[in-house]
C-alpha positions as CSV (number, residue, x, y, z in Angstrom):
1,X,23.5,9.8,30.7
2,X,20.5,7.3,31.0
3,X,21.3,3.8,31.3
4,X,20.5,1.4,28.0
5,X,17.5,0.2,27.4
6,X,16.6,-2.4,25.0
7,X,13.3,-2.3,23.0
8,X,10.2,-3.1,24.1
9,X,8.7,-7.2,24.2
10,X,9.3,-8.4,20.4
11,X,7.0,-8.8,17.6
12,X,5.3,-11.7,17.6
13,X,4.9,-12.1,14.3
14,X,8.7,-12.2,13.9
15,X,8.1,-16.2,14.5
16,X,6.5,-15.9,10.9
17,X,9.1,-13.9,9.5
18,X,12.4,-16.2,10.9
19,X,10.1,-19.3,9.2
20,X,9.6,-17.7,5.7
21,X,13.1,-16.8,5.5
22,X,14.2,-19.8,5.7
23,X,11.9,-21.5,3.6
24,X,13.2,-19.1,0.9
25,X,16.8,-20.0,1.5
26,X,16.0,-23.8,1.5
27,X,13.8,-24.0,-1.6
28,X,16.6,-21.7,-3.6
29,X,19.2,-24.2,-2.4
30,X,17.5,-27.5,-3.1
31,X,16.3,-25.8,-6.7
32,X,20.1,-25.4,-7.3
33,X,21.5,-28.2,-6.1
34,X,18.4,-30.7,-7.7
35,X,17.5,-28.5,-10.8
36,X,13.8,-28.5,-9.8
37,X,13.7,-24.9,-10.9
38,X,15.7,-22.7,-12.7
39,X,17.5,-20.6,-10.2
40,X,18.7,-16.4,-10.9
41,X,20.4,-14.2,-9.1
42,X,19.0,-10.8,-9.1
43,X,19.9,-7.4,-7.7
44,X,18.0,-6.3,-4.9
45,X,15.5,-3.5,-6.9
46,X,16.5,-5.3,-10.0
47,X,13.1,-6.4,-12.2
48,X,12.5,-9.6,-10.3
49,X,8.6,-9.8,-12.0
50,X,9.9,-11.0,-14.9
51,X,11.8,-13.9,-13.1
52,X,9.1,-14.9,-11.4
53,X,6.6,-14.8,-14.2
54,X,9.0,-17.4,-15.7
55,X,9.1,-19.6,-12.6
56,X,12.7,-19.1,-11.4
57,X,13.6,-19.2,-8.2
58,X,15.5,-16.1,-6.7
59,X,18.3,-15.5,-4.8
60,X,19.7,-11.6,-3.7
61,X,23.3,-11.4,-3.4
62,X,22.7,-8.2,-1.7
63,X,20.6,-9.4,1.0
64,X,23.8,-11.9,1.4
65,X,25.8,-9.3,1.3
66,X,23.9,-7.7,4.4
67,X,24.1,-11.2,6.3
68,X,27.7,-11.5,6.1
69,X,27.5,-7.9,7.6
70,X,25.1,-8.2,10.3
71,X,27.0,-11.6,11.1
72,X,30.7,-9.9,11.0
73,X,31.9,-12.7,8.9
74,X,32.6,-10.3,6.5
75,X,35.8,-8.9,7.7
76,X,37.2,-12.6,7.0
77,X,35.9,-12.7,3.9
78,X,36.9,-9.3,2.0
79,X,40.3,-10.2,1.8
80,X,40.0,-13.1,-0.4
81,X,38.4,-10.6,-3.0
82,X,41.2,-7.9,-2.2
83,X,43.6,-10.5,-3.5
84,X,41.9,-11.0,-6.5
85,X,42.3,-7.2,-7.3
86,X,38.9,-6.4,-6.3
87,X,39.8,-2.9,-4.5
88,X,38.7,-2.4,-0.9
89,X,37.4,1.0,-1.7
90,X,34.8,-0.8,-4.2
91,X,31.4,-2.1,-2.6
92,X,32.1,-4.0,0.6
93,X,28.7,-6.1,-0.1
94,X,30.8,-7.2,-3.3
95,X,33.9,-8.5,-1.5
96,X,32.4,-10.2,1.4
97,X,30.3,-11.7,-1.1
98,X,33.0,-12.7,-3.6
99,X,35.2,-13.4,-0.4
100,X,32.7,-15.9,0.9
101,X,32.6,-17.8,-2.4
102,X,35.7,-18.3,-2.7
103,X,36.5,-19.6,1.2
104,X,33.1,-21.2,1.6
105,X,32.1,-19.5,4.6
106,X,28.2,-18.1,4.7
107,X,26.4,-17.5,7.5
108,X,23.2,-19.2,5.8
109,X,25.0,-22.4,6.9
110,X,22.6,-22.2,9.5
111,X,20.1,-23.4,6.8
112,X,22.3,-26.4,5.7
113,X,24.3,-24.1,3.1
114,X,27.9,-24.4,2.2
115,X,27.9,-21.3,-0.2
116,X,25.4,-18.8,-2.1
117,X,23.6,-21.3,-4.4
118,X,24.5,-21.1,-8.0
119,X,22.6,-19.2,-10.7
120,X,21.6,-20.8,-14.0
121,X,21.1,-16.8,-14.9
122,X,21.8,-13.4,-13.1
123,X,20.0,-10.4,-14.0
124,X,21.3,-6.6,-12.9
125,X,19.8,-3.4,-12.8
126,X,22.4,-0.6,-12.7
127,X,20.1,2.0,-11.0
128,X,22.1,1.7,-7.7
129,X,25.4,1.2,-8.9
130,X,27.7,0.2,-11.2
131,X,29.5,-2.2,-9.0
132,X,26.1,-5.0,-9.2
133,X,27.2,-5.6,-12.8
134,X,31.5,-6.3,-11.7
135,X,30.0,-8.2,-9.3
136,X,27.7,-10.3,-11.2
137,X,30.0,-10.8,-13.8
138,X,32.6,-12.5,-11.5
139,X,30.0,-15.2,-11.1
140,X,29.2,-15.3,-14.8
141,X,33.0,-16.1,-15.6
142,X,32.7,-18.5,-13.1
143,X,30.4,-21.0,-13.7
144,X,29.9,-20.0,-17.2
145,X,26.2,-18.4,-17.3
146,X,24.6,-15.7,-18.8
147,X,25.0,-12.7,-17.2
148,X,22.0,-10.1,-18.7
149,X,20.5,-7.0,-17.2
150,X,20.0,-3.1,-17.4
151,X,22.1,0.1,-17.5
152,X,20.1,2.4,-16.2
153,X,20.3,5.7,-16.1
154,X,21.3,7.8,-13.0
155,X,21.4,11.3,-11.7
156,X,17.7,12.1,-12.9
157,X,15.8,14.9,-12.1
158,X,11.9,14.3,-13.4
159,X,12.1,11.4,-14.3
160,X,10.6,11.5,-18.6
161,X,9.0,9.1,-20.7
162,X,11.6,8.9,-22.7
163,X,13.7,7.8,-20.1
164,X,10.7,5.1,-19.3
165,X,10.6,3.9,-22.7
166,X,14.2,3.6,-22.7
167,X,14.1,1.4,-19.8
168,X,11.4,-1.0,-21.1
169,X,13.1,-1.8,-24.4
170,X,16.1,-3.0,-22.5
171,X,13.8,-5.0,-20.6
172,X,11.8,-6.5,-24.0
173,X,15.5,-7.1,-24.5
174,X,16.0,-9.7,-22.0
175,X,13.3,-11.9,-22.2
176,X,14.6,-14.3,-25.3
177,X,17.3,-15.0,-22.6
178,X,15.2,-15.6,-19.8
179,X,12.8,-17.3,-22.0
180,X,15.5,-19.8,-23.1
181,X,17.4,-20.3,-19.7
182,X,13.6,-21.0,-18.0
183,X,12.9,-23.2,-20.8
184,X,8.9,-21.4,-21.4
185,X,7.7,-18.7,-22.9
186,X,6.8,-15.4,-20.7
187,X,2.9,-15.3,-20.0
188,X,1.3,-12.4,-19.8
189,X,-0.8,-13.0,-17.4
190,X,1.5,-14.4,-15.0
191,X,3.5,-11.3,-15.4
192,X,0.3,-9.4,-14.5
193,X,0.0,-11.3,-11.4
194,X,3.6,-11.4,-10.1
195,X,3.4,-7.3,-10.7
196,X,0.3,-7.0,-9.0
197,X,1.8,-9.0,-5.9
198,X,5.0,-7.0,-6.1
199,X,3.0,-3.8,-5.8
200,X,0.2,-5.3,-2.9
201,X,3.6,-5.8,-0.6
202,X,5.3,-2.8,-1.5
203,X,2.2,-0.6,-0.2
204,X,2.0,-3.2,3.0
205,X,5.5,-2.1,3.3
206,X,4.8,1.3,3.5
207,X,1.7,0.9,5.5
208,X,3.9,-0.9,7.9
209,X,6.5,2.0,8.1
210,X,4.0,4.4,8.8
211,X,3.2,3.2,12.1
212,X,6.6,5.1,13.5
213,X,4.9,8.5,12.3
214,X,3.2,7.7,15.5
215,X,4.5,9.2,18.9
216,X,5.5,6.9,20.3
217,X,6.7,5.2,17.0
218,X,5.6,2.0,17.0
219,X,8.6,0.8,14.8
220,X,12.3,1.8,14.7
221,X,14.7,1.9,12.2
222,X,16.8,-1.0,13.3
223,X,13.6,-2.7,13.6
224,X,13.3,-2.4,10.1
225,X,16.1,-3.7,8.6
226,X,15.2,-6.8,9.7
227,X,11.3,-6.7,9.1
228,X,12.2,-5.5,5.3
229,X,13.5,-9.1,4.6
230,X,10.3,-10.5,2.4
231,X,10.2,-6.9,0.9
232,X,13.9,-7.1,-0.7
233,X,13.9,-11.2,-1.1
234,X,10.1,-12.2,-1.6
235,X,8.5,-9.4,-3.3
236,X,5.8,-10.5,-5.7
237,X,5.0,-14.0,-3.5
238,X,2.1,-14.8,-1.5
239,X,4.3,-15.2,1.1
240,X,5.5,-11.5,1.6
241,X,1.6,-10.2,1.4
242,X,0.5,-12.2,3.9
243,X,3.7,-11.3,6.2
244,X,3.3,-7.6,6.0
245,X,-0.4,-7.8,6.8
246,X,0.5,-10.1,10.2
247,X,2.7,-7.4,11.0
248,X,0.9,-4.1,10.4
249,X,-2.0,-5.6,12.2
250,X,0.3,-6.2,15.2
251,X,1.8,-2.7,14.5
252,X,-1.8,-1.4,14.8
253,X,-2.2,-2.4,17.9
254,X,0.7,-0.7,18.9
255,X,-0.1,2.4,17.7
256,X,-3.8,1.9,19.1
257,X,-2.4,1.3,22.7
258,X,0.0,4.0,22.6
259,X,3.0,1.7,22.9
260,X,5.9,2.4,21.2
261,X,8.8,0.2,20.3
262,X,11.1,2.1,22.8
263,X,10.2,2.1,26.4
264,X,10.3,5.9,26.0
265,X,10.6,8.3,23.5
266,X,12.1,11.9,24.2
267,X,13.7,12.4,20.7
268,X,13.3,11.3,16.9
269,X,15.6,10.7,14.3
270,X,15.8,10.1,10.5
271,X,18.5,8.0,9.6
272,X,20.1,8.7,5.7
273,X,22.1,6.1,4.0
274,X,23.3,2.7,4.5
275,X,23.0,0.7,8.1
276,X,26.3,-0.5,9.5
277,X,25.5,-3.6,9.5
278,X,27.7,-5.4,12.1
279,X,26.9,-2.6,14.4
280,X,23.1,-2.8,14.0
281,X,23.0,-4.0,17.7
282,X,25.3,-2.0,19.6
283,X,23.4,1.4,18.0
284,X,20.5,0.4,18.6
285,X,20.9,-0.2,22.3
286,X,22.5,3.3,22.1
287,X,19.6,5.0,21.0
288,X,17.3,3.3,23.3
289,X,19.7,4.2,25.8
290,X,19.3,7.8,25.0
291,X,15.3,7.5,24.8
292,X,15.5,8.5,21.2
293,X,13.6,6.6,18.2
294,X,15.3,6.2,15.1
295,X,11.6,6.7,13.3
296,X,12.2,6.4,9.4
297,X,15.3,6.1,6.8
298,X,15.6,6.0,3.4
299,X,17.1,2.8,3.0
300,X,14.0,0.9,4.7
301,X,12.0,3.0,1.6
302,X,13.9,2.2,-0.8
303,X,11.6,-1.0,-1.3
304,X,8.5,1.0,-1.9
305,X,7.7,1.2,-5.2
306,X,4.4,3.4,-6.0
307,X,4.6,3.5,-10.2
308,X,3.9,-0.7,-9.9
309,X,0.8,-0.9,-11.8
310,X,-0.4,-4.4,-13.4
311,X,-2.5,-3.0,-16.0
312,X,0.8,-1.9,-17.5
313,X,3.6,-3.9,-16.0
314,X,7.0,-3.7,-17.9
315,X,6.5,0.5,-18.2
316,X,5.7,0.5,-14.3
317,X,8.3,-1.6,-13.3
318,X,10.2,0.6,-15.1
319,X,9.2,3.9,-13.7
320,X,9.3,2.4,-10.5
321,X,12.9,1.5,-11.1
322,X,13.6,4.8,-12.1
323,X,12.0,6.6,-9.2
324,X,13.9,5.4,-6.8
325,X,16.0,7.7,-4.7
326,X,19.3,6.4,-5.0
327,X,19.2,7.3,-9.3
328,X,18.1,10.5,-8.5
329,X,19.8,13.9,-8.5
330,X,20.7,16.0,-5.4
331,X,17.3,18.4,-6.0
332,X,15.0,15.6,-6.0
333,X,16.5,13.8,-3.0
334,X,16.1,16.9,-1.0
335,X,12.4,17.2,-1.7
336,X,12.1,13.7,-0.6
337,X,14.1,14.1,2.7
338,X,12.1,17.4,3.4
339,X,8.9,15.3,3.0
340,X,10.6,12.5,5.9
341,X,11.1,14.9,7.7
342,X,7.8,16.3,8.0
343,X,5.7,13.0,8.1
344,X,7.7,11.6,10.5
345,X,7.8,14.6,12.6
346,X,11.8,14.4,12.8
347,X,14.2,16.0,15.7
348,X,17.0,15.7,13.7
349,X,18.9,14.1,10.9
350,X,21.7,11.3,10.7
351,X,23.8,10.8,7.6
352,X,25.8,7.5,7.3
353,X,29.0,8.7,5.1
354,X,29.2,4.4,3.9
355,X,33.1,4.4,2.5
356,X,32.3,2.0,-0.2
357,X,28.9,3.1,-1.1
358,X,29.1,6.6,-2.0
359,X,25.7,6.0,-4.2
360,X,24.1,5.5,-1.0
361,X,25.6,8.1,0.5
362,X,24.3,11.4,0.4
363,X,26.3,13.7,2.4
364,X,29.3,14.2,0.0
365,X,27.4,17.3,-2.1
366,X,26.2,19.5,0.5
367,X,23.0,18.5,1.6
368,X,23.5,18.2,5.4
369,X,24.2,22.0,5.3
370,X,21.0,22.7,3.2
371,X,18.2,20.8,5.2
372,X,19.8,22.4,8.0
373,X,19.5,25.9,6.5
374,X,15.6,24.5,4.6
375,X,14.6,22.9,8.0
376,X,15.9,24.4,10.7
377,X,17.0,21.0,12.3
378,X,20.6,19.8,13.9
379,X,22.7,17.5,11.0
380,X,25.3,15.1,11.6
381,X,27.4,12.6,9.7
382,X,29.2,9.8,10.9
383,X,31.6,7.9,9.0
384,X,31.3,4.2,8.6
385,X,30.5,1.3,6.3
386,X,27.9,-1.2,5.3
387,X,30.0,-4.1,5.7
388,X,34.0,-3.3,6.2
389,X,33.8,-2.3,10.4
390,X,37.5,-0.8,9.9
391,X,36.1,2.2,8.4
392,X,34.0,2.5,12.0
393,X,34.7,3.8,14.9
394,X,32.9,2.8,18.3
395,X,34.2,5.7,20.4
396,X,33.7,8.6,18.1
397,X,30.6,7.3,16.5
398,X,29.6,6.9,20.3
399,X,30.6,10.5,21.4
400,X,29.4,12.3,18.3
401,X,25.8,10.3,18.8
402,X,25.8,11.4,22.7
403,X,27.2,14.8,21.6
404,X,23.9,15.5,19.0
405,X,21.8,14.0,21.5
406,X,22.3,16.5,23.9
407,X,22.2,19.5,20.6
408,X,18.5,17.7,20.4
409,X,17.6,18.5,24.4
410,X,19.0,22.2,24.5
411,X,16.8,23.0,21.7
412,X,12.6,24.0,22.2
413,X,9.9,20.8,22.1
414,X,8.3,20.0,18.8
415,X,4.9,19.2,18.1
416,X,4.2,16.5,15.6
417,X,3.2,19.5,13.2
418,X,6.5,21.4,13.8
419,X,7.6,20.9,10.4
420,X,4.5,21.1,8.6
């Protein structure tokens, strides 16, 4: 078995990225705790346009969520929720978040935070789950604010323009609340612009994961949950645009020069569903170890949004809302997958079974066994959890990775066009 290997020198632009962040969670903070701004929580693909047209500033519980993850205080945390009745079998992003409230532990201390700063407004969109609305509404009881936002609908197929329309009246729907909690009217032109923004980064995004279609890929998986942080928190700000254009230009020049973000590459992998978050590390040294990219996933996609159009923003925004793969039925995910595969010139596929996130999870209806039949390619699932590391397993998450690693070497070379 070949010894681990780390990645290769890190990005320089993730200097840019570490200050940005921060200046995000400092100027959310102060906006709370001085009332310079209005301040909203919002769900992570929840219609954040309209909040910034209004000039709130914008905090993501989810992204907190993925902190308290990546930073394993989240195991301390849950429990606090558990004894509030919040099930552990509900979303573990909920109960380390609810958990952290309530015992004042965050790990955005390291920005001079005590807790998650309080909302004046949150705002859901239901299009992942139903759990963002429990969980918003914990907070709404709370501190006694409104709690608005949009039940989408799920399971789609094509998605119609009834469906659409559906969609934007809920969202006409909201901004007499918005409007009043901002304390100004919604201009259109500001809406136009904070769209417009929202869709620039969202095709930098993609432009940025494209670079690991390249052999050697230029960026992994693991690199990318943490290079997606202006596209979940910052999308439609200056700040994001101009990030993702540092960095694909740096990922150009990897591409260019042939270097990939693995010393070497022998194998490449499409990763499906959720990251485990406090293992993001230790699996990624495991996969360099085994020479073997981690090249796209869905969850690094789920931030581009390709319907954004500011010519006709709430309609878009609501398309794009609607296209996204987590509301959409099993035949329409496939299709998607098939395409990953293909573009990314995949060796094989990983599903992450997340315990609490079965809407992220898409290995529960069969469709392991049907790219494997579609594709001709090697499957396999691994049990975990975004969050809640007692529903992981080192060893056999270990052995099972080792095990369809060496599936991936007994089986002939492919070309980049293998799958086309």
């Amino acid at each position: 078995m070949a010894s681990p290997r780390t990645s290769e020198a890190p990005l320089a632009s993730s200097a840019r990225l570490k200050e940005i962040m921060a200046a995000h969670f400092v100027g959310v903070d102060r906006a709370s705790r001085e009332h310079t701004a209005p301040v909203a929580w919002c769900t992570s693909v929840g219609p954040v346009e309209l909040l910034r047209a209004l000039g709130y500033q914008v905090f993501f519980p989810e992204n907190h969520g993925a902190l308290l993850g990546a930073s394993r205080v989240a195991n301390e945390t849950m429990g606090s929720a558990h004894a509030l009745g919040y099930s552990p079998d509900i979303c573990s992003y909920l109960t380390s978040d609810i958990g952290s409230y309530l015992q004042k532990r965050t790990p955005l201390s390291r920005y001079g935070m005590s807790t998650a700063p309080r909302a004046d407004l949150l705002l859901y969109n239901t299009n992942q789950c139903r759990e963002v609305k429990d969980w918003f509404e914990f907070y709404g009881r709370e501190w006694n604010v409104p709690v608005v936002g949009v039940t989408s609908f799920r399971e789609i197929g094509e998605v119609q323009r009834s469906h659409v329309d559906a969609i934007v009246r809920q969202m006409e729907d909201l901004v007499p609340t918005l409007e009043a909690v901002a304390g100004r009217k919604l201009d259109a032109a500001r809406l136009e612009e904070s769209v417009a923004r929202s869709k620039e980064c969202s095709d930098l995004w993609r432009e940025v994961l494209a670079t690991a279609a390249a052999r050697p890929a230029a960026l992994t998986f693991f690199d990318g949950t943490i290079q997606m942080g202006p596209a979940v928190i910052l999308r439609g700000t200056v700040e994001a645009c101009d990030f993702y254009r540092l960095l694909l230009a740096e990922l150009q020049e990897r591409v260019k020069g042939g270097k990939g973000a693995l010393p070497r590459e022998r194998f490449r992998i499409y990763w499906d569903g959720m990251p485990v978050w406090g293992k993001l590390r230790d699996l990624a040294t495991l996969f360099a170890g085994l020479d073997t990219s981690v090249v796209a996933s869905t969850y690094c996609n789920s931030w581009v949004f390709e319907a954004l159009d500011p010519r006709d923003p709430l309609p878009s925004m609501a398309r794009a809302s609607l296209e996204l793969f987590i509301a959409r039925s099993e035949e329409p995910k496939q299709r998607y997958l098939e395409r990953m595969v293909r573009q990314f010139s995949v060796d094989g596929v990983i599903f992450h079974d997340s315990r609490t996130c079965p809407n992220n999870s898409n290995a529960r209806f069969g469709m392991p066994q049907r790219l494997r039949r579609t594709l001709g390619l090697p499957v396999l699932t691994i049990d975990g959890d975004l969050n809640d590391l007692r529903c992981f397993s080192d060893e056999q998450a270990r052995t099972n990775i080792e095990g369809f690693v060496e599936q991936l070497e007994g089986q002939a070379p492919r070309s980049p066009a293998a799958h086309a």
